[in-house]
Structures are given as C-alpha cells and as structure tokens.
C-alpha positions in Angstrom: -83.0 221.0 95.0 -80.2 222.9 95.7 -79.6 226.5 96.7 -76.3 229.0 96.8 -76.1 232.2 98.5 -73.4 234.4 97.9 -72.3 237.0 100.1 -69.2 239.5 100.8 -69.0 242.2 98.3 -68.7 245.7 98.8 -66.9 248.3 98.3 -63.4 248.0 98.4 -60.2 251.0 97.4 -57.8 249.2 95.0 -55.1 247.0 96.5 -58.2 246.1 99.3 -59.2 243.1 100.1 -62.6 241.1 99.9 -63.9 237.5 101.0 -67.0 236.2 99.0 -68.8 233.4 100.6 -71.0 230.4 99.1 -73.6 228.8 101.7 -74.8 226.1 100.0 -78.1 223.9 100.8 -79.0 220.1 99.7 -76.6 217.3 99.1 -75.0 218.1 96.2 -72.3 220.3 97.4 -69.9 218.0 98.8 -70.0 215.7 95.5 -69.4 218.5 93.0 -67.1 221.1 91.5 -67.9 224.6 92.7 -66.4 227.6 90.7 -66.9 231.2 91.0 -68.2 233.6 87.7 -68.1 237.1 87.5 -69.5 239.2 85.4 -69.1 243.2 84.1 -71.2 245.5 82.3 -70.9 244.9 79.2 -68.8 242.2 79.1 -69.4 238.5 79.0 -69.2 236.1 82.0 -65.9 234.5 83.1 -64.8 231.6 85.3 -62.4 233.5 88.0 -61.8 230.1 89.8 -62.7 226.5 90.5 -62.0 224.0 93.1 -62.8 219.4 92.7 -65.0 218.4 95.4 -62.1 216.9 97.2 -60.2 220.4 96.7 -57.2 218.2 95.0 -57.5 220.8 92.0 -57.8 224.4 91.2 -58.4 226.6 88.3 -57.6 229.8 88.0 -57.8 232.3 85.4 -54.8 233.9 84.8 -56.0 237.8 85.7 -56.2 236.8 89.3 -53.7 234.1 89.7 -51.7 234.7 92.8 -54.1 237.3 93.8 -57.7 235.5 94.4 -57.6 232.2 96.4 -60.7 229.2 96.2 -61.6 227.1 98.7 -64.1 225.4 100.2 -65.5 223.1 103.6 -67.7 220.1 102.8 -68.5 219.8 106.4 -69.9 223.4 106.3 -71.6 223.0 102.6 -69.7 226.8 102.3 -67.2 228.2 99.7 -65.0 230.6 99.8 -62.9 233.0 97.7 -60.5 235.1 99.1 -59.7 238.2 96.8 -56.5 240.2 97.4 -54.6 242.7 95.8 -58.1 244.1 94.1 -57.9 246.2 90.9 -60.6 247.9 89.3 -60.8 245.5 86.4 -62.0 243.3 89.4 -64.9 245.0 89.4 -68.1 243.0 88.4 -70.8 241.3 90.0 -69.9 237.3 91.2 -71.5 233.9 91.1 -71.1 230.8 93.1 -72.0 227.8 91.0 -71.8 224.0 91.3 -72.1 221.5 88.8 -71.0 217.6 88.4 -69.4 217.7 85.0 -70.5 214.7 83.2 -67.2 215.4 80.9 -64.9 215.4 83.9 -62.8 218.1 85.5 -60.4 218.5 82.4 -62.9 219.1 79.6 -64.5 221.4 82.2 -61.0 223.6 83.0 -61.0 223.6 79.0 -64.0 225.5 78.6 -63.2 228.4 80.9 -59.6 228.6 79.5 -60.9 229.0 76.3 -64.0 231.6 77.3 -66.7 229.1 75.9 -70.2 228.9 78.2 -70.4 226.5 80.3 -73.7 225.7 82.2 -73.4 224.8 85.7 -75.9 222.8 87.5 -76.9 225.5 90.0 -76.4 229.0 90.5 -76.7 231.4 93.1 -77.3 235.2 92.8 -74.7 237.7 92.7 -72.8 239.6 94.9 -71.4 243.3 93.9 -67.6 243.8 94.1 -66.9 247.3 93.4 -63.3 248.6 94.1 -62.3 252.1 93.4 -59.2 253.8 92.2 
C-alpha cells in the first residue's frame, strides 16, 4: 500500500514563491510516474506537471511552463514542485499522485493535454496554495 503526503502551501503575495513536497511511503514510488493536480473551486482538476520515474521526461501544462518546476529523489521516495512567479489563477488546492501507466508515458501526457480524467494509482491529500493580489 502506498501513501503520499503533500505539504508546502500557504499563503503566498503574487509574484511569491512556494515549494510543495511529496513524501511518499511503499515501493512503488521509484518505479512510477508522479504528477502533481490542482484543483479550484469550481473548476475541474488539472495536471500542472509530471515527471518518468527516471526524471528523463517532464510535462507541463502550459499556464505554468517556465514558472513551476517538477522533480523528484528516488532515494528519498520525495517529490517536489517548485512554484515561482505565483499568480492568483494559481490558486487551488494540489495533489501528489503516482501511477504506472499501463498505456505508457505518451498516452498518459495525452490525456492531461487534452483535460480528459485520468485516474492515478494513488493519491495523497491536498495542500492549500493561496496567493493574493
């Protein structure tokens, strides 16, 4: 069984910036794709970033490319994502997930291009990320 905690939001002034960890337990970690979701009232969850297992490949979406940064230390079973530049659209609460896609990394990078769900394997609970104006 495996379990993620995120951690790291707050409050934060526009521009700010914000690390959100992932402390993941079990053996699964270091074998799969972990992505961060957020998710706003009112609006439906999105995929704001993924990272392979080996951390050969990245996804981000394109609201917080060159602004929020995934990574991610096997040894540690942690993940990270580094948000800079915060705007107030940023706003939301976010997930750390993991999953082994059994459709591979493409298909997978598909689906959060194109908005459709996509059910990872394990979730943690949220962490708030509010940033004012």
């Amino acid at each position: 069984q495996v379990q993620l905690q995120a951690s790291g939001g707050g409050l934060v002034q526009a521009g700010g910036s914000l690390e959100l960890s992932c402390a993941a337990s079990g053996d699964s970690f270091s074998s799969s794709v972990l992505a961060w979701f957020r998710q706003a009232p009112g609006k439906e969850r999105e995929c704001v970033a993924a990272i392979t297992w080996s951390s050969r490949s990245t996804y981000y979406l394109d609201s917080v490319k060159g602004r929020f940064t995934i990574s991610r230390d096997n040894a540690k079973n942690m993940g990270y994502l580094r948000m800079s530049n915060l705007k107030p659209e940023d706003m939301a609460v976010y997930y750390c997930a993991i999953d082994q896609p059994s459709r591979g990394w493409d298909t997978m990078v598909q689906s959060f291009q194109r908005g459709r769900p996509y059910e990872m394997d394990y979730w943690g609970k949220g962490t708030l990320v509010t940033v004012s104006s």
